[in-house]
N, C-alpha and C positions, 0 to 999 in steps of 0.2 A: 329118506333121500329119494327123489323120484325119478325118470328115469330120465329127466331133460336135464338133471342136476350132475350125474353123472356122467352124460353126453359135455356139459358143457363142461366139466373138469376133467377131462379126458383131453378134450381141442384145446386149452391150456395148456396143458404141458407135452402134448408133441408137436415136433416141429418136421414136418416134409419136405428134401431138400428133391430139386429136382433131377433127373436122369440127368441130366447132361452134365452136373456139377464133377468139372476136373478132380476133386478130390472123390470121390465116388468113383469113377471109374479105374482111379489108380490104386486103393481098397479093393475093387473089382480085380484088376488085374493081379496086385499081388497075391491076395488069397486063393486063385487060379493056378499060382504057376509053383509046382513043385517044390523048387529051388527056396521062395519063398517061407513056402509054409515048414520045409526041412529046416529051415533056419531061425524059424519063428519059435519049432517045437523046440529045440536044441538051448535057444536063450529064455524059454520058460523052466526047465530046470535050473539053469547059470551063467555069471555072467562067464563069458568068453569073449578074445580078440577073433578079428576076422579070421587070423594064423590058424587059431585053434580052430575056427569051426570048419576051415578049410580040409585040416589035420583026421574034423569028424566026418568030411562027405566026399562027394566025388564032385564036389563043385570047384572052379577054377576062385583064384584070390579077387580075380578081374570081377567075376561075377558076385561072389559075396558081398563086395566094394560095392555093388553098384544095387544090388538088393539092401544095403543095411544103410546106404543115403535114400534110399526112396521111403523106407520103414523109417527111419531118423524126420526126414523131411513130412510126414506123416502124423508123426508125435507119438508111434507104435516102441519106438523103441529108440532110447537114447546114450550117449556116449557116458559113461562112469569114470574112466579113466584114461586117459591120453601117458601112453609110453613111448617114448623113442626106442631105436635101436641102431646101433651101429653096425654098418656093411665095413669089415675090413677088405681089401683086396693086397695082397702083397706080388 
């Protein structure tokens, strides 16, 4: 195989998207921001609700929320189970 053969099966199978592509820069951002990545490391051992991983960090439920819709919206990380729970108040 020579070395033009190689070059051309290489431009084959990668694909360059550009800088500016919305989904790149929010990849960009999440892997930047602490919060993120504490939360990313935490659902690669298991799965957990936002509750729990609240439970595991000093992050607010507000912010988990809104980190695990952008990671969800991403295709990083997806929902397994949907539970209700009930607020009593008496």
């Amino acid at each position: 195989m020579s070395n033009n053969d190689i070059s051309d099966d290489l431009t084959e199978k990668i694909k360059i998207l550009a800088t500016d592509d919305e989904k790149i820069k929010s990849f960009g951002e999440l892997f930047t921001n602490d919060s993120s990545r504490e939360i990313l490391q935490l659902l690669f051992n298991e799965e957990l609700t936002a509750t729990q991983i609240v439970q595991k960090t000093d992050i607010s439920l507000q912010l988990v929320k809104y980190h695990l819709n952008k990671l969800q919206s991403l295709g990083i990380v997806k929902i397994s189970k949907i539970k209700k729970t009930l607020n009593l108040k008496i």
